[in-house]
Residue frames as qw, qx, qy, qz and C-alpha x, y, z in Angstrom:
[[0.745, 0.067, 0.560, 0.356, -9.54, -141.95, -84.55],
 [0.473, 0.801, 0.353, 0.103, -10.25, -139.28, -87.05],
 [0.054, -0.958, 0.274, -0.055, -8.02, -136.87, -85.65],
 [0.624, -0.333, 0.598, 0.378, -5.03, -139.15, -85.23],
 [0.717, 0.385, 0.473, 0.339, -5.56, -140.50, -89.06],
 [0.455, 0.819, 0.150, 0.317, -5.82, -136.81, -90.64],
 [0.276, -0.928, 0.245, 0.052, -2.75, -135.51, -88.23],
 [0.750, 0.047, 0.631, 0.192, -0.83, -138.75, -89.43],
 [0.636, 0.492, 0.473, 0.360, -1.67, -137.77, -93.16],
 [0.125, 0.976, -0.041, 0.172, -0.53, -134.20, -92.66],
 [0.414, -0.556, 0.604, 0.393, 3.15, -135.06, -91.57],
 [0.574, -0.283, 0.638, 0.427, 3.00, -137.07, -94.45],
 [0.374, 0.716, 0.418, 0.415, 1.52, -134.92, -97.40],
 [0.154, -0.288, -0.096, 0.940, 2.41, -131.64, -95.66],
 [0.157, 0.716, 0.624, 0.272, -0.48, -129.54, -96.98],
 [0.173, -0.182, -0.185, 0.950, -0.22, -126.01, -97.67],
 [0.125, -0.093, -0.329, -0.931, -3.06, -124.03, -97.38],
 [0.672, 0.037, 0.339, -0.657, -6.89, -124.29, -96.22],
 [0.833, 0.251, -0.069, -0.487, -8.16, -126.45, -99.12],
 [0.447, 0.478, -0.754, 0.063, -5.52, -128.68, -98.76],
 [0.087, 0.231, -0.834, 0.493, -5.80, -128.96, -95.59],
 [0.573, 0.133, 0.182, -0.788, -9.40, -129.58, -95.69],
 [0.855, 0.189, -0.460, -0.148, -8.85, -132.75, -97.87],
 [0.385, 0.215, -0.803, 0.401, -6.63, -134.31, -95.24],
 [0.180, -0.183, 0.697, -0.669, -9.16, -133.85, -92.64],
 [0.728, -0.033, 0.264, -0.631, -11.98, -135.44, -94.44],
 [0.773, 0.135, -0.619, -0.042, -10.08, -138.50, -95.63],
 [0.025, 0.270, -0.740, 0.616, -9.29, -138.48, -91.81],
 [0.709, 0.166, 0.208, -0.653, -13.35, -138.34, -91.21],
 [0.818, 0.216, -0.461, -0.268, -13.68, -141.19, -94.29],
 [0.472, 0.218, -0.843, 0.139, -11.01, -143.61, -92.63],
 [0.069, 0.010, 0.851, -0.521, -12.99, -143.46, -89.13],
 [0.703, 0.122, -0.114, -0.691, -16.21, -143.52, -90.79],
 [0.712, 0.284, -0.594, -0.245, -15.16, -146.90, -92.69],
 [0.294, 0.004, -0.874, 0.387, -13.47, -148.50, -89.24],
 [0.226, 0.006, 0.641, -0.734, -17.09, -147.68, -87.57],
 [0.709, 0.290, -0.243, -0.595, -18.68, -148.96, -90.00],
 [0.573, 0.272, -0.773, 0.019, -16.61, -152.23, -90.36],
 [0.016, -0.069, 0.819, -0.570, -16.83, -152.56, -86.03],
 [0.492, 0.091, 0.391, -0.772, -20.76, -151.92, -86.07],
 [0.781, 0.204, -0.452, -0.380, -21.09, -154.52, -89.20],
 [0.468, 0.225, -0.803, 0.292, -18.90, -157.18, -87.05],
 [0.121, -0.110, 0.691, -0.704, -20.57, -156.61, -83.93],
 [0.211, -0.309, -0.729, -0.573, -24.11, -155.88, -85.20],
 [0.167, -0.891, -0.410, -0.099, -24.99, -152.93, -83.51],
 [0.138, 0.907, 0.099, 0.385, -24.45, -149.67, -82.76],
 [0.696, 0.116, -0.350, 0.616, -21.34, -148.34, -81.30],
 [0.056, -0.100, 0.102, -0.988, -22.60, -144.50, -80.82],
 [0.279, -0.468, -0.682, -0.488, -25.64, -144.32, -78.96],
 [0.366, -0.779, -0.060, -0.506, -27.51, -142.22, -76.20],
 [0.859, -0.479, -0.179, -0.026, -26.25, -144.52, -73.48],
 [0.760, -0.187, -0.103, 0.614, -22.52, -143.56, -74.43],
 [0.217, 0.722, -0.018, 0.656, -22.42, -140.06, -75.56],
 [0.413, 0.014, -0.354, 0.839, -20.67, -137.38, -72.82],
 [0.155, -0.849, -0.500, 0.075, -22.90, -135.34, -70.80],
 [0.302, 0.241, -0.168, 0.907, -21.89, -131.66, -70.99],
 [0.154, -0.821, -0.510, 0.204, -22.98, -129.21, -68.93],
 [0.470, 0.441, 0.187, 0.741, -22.84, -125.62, -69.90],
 [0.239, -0.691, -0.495, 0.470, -22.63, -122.57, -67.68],
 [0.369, 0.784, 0.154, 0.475, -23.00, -119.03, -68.72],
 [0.558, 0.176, -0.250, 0.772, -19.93, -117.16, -68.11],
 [0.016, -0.504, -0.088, -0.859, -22.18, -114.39, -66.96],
 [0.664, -0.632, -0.190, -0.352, -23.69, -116.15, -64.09],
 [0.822, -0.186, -0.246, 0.479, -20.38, -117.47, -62.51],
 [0.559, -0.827, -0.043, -0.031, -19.44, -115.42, -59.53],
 [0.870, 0.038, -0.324, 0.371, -15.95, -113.93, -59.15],
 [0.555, -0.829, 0.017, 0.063, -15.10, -113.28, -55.39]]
């Protein structure tokens, strides 16, 4: 959601420059803060929590074999 909102507010502020473009990505961050806040107050409980997060596995590039 974050990344939609602060790609969204950069078509429509254009920002030029890092520090610009650094405010547009953390009012992106703020607006999905506030809607996970607003879903986790309505529900009444936690949205983000060990049970959903994404297992990664990492491999070092240095051990992968290439025949």
């Amino acid at each position: 959601m974050s990344e939609e909102t602060a790609k969204r507010l950069a078509m429509k502020h254009k920002p030029q420059g890092l520090t610009e473009n650094i405010k547009v990505a953390k009012l992106g961050g703020h607006a999905a803060k506030v809607a996970r806040d607003d879903i986790e107050k309505n529900l009444g409980e936690n949205v983000v929590t060990k049970n959903n997060r994404l297992n990664y596995e990492y491999k070092d590039e240095k051990l992968i074999d290439s025949k």
